[in-house]
N, C-alpha and C positions, 0 to 999 in steps of 0.2 A: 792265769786268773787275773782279775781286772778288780784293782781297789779303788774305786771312785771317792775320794774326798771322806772317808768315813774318818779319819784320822785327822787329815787336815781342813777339813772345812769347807775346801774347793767343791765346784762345781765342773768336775774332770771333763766331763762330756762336754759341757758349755767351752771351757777352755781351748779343748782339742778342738773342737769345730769352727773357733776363731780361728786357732793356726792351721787349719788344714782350706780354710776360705781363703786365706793369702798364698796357701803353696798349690789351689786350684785354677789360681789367676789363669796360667801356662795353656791348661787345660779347656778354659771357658774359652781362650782365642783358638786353641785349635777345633771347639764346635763352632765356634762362631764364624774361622773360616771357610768349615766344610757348608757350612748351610749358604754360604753367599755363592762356592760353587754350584751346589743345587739349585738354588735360585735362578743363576746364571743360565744353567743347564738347560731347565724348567723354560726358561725365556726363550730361550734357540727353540726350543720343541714348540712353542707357540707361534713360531715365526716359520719353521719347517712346516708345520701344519697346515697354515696359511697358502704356503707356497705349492707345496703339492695338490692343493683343494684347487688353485688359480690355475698351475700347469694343466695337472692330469684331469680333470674336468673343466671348469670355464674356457679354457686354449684347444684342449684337444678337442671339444665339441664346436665351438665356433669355427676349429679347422677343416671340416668336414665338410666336402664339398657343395652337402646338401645345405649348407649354412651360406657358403658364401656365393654360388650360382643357384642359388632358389629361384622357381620355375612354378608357374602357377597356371591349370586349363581352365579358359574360357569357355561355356558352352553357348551354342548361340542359334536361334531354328527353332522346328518342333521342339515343343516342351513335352516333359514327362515319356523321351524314348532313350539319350542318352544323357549320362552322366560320367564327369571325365577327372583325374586327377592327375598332376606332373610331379614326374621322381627326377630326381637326380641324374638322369641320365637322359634326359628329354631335350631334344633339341628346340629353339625356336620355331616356330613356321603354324599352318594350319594340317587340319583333317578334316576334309568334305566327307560324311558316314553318309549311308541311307543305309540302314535295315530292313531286309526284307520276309527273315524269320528269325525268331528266337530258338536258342539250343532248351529240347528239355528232353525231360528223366525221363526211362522207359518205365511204368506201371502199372499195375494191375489193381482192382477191385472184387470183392466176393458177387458172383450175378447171384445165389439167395442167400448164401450165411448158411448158419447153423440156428437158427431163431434165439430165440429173446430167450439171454444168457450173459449174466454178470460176470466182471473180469475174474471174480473168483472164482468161477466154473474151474474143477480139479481138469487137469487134460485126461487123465483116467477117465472120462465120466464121457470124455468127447474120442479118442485114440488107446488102443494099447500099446502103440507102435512110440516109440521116447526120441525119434530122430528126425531130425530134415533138415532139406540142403539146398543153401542159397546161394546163387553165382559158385556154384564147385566148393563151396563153403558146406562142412558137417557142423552143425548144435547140435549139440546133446540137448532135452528137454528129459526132465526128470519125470515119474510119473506124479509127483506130488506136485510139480510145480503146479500153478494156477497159468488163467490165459494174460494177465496181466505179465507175472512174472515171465513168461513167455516171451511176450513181446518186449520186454525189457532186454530178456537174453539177445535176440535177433535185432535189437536197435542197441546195444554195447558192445556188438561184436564189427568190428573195425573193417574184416576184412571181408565180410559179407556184404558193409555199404551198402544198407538199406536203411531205410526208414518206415516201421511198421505201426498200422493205427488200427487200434477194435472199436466197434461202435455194437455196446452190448444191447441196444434196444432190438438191432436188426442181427444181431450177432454176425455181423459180415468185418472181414479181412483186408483193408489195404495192402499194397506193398508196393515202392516208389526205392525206385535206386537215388542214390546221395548224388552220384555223379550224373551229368548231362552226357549227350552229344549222340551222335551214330552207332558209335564203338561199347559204348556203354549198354549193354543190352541185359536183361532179367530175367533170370532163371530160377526154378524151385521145385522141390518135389519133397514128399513123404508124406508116408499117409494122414498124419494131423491136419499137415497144407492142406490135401484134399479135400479134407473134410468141411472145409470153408469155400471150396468151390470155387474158386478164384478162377478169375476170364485169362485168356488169353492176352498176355502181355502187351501194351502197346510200346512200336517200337520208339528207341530213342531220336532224337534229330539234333542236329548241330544250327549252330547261327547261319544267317545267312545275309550278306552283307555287302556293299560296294565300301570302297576306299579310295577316296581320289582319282576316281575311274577305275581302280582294282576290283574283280570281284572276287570272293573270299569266304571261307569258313570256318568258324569258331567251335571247338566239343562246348563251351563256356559260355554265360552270359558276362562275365568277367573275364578281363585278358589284358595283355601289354602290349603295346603297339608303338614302335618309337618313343620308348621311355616314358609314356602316356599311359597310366591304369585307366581302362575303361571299363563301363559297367552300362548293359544294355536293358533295356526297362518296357522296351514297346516296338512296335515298326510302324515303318512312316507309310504313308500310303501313298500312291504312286505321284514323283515329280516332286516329293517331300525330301527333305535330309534335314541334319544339322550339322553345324560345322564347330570343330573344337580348334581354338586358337592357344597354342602354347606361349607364354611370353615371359619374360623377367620378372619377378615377384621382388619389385621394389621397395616396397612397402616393408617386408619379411630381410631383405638386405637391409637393410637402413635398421629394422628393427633389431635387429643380431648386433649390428657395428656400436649401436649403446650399448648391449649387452655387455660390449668386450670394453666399450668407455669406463663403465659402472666397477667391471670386473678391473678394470686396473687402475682406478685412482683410491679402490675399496684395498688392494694389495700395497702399491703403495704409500697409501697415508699408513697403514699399519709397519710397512717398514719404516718409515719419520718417524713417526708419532715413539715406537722403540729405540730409534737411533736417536732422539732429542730428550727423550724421557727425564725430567730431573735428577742427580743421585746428591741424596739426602747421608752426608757420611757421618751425622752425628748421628744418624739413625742406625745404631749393631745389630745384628739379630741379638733377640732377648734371651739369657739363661732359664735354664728350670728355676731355678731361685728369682732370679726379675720376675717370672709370671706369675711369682706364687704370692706375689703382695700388688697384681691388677685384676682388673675385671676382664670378662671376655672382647668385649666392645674396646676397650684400651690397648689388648693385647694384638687386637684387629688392627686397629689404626697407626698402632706402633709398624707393626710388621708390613703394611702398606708401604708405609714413609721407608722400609728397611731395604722391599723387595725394586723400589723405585729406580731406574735407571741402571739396571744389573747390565744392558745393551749398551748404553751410551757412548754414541759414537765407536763403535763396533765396526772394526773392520770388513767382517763379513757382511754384513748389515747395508756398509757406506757404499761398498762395489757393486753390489745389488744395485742399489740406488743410483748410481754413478749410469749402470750399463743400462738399466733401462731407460732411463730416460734418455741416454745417446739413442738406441736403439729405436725412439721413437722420430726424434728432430735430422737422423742422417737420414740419406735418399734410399732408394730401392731401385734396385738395377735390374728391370725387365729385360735386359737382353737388346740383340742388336740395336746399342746406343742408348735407347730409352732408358730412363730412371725420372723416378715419380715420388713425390715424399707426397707425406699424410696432408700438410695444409693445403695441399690439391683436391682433397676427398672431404675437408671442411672439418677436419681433428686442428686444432690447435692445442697450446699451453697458455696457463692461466700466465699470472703474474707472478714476479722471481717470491714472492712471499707464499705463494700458493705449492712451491714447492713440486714443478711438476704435472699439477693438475691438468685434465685434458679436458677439451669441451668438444662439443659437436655442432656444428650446422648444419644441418639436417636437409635442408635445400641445395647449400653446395654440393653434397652427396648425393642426393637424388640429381642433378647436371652430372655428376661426374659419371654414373650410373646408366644414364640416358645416352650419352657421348661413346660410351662405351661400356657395354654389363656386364665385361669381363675384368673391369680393375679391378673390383674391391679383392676377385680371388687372386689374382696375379700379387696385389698388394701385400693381402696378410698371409696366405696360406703359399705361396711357393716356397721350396728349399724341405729337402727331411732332418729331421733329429732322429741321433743315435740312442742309444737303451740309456732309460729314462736314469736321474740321478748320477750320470757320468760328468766333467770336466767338458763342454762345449764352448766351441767360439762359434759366433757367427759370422757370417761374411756378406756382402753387398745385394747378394743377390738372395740371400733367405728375407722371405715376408714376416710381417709383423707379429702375427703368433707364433712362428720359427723361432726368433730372435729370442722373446721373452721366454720361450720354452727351454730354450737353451740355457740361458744366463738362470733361469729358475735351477733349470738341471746340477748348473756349475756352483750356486748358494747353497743348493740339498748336499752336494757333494763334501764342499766345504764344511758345511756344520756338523755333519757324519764325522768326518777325519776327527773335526774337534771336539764336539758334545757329545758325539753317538748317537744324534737323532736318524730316524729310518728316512731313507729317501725314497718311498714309496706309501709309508703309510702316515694317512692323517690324522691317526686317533691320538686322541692328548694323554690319554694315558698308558701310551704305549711304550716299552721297555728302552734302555739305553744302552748302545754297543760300550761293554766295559774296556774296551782295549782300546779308545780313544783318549784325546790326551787329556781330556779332563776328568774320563773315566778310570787312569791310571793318576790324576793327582787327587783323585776321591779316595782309592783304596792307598796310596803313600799319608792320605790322612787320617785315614784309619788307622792304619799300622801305629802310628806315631799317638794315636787316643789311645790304643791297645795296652801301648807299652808304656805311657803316661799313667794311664790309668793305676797298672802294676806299681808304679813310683808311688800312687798315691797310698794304694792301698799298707805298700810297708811302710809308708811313712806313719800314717796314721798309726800302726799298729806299735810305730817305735817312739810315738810322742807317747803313748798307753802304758808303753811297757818305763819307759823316763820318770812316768806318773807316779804307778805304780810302785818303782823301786823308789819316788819319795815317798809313798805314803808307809810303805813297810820299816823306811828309815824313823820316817817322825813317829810312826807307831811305837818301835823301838825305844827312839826317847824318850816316849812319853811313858812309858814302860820302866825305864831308868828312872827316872824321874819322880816316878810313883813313891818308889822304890826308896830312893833317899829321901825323901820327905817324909815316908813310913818312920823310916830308921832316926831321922832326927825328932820326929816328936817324939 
């Protein structure tokens, strides 16, 4: 039981909360140094984020061949017969086409219908019979369904491939296979079909086409041809062609290589911009107590100036920094003898204040491209990296998204060991491996708030009980007290 001041006059509670704010001191450093860990932590995971967004997509996509040898078809001739696009695997050179027939669908039409009959006609009303079969293909047709529903069934069924139309004025039946060509032929039976009348199917036919002197056949008006999609739209009439010209897609190179400009002066101003960061050290993180006598906007601004420079100068951070930019100003070793650095492709570095920064000349790139359309891939894209997030070096002869994919890989690795960030994912509010070394001086700080805490709580309860056994003493006196004063008057 707890005698607050009734005796002595004190304000027990006030008092003890004085002495227990000087024996919390202990306590407030050890939240305030776990929250600078956090902070710290929190920072690495913004900068892991970063890094895995620059690796695993802006690098790995610019890596891709079709990024760095882009290839683009000329059409050139009759208009309005072909049309042509270059993949990735399309060599230089031309295609002299002439077409001479288009591939198309075997199909049928109804020669009279079933007369003038809305899609809602019940098929009861038209068949008792609830079955038919297309290309060796059975539906079931329900007797409730309707003729729309019908035809719904028989154009959702995949491997019937067809494509079925009613025209309820005349009530007659199309039916047209999805697929083109010779092979592709149309088939159907059961008595509903029947009853629609449908003609005998016309057969299917394939392309028909010259190639550079080749003559040739397509089941397709669509098709690949020396890494060339084509797509046939008409035939030429006789002594007509067109010719499709494959060529280097300079324009689409040049445009990629800003991409990966953009994408790495964007990564590292963000690694400077953390490794320079100010650190404000009169700024502590704030107590429960400090917040409870600011405003929100104060408590803002405080913990801004608190959280300020948690990086600074950051090992992890500076090596980053260090390797990429080596990684950009040393040569690249194409093999027998050659090697080629970036100011040959029109990349430079700003100036020593700029920290890195890369520019582009867009002209010397286009020369360097024209000269030969195979550097820019040989440049950034030669060399593989190992499973993402691992400890990489690179060496002379990895290209310039090689390099940085690596040294990214080797900073994810680094800051996993230390903070626990994931080196794979870039979500910011993703979880922290606890068994890293700041994740074991997070729970050694706990332990020690734990067991502080317990200090506090018997302490307080032993200044109470201190209190206490004064106030039952002065009670007591005052009790004696009474006592001989009674007795002397």
């Amino acid at each position: 039981m707890r005698l607050t001041g009734l005796a002595s006059g004190m304000d027990v509670d006030a008092t003890v909360a004085k002495l227990m704010k000087a024996q919390r001191l202990p306590l407030d450093k050890l939240n305030q140094q776990k929250q600078l860990v956090e902070w710290k932590r929190e920072g690495y995971r913004e900068i892991s984020s970063k890094l895995i967004t620059f690796s695993n997509t802006n690098l790995m996509n610019l890596s891709l061949s079709s990024s760095t040898q882009t290839k683009k078809a000329e059409v050139s001739g009759t208009a309005g017969v072909v049309s042509a696009s270059a993949t990735g695997a399309a060599s230089t050179g031309s295609l002299d086409i002439s077409v001479q027939q288009l591939a198309k669908a075997a199909s049928t039409v109804s020669t009279t219908g079933i007369g003038n009959k809305p899609g809602s006609t019940l098929i009861s009303d038209i068949s008792a019979e609830t079955k038919i079969t297309i290309n060796d293909i059975d539906i079931n047709i329900d007797a409730t369904d309707t003729i729309d529903s019908m035809i719904a069934k028989i154009n959702n069924n995949k491997e019937a491939g067809v494509t079925a139309v009613y025209d309820p004025t005349l009530g007659k039946l199309s039916l047209t296979n999805k697929a083109t060509g010779a092979d592709a032929q149309l088939s159907f039976s059961g008595d509903i079909i029947d009853k629609f009348n449908l003609a005998t199917p016309s057969v299917g036919q394939n392309a028909k086409l010259t190639v550079n002197g080749i003559t040739m056949q397509q089941s397709s008006n669509r098709f690949t041809l020396n890494g060339v999609e084509i797509n046939l739209t008409g035939v030429h009439t006789t002594g007509q062609s067109s010719k499709i010209e494959v060529v280097q897609d300079t324009d689409k190179i040049v445009d990629n290589v800003k991409q990966f400009v953009t994408a790495y002066n964007e990564i590292l101003a963000a690694l400077n911009s953390k490794s320079d960061e100010e650190r404000y050290l009169k700024y502590t993180p704030l107590t429960s107590e400090q917040k409870e006598g600011m405003k929100e906007d104060e408590i803002k601004l405080w913990e801004d100036k608190a959280k300020s420079g948690m990086l600074k100068n950051d090992s992890i951070l500076k090596q980053a920094i260090s390797d990429m930019r080596s990684s950009i100003i040393e040569d690249i070793d194409l093999g027998n003898g050659k090697k080629i650095n970036l100011t040959e492709l029109g990349i430079t570095t700003g100036t020593w204040s700029e920290k890195g920064k890369l520019y582009l000349d867009e002209d010397k790139l286009k020369q360097a491209i024209a000269s030969d359309p195979n550097i820019v891939a040989n440049a950034f894209s030669s060399g593989k990296i190992g499973s993402s997030g691992t400890s990489q070096r690179y060496d002379a002869t990895d290209g310039i998204y090689t390099r940085l994919r690596k040294i990214s890989s080797t900073s994810l690795e680094s800051m996993a060991q230390k903070a626990g960030t994931s080196k794979t994912n870039s979500d910011l509010n993703s979880s922290f491996l606890a068994t890293s070394l700041m994740g074991v001086e997070l729970r050694n700080i706990d332990n020690r708030i734990t067991t502080m805490n317990s200090l506090m709580t018997r302490k307080e309860t032993q200044y109470y009980k201190q209190f206490t056994a004064m106030e039952v003493a002065i009670n007591k006196y005052n009790g004696i007290s009474g006592s001989l004063t009674s007795f002397l008057s």
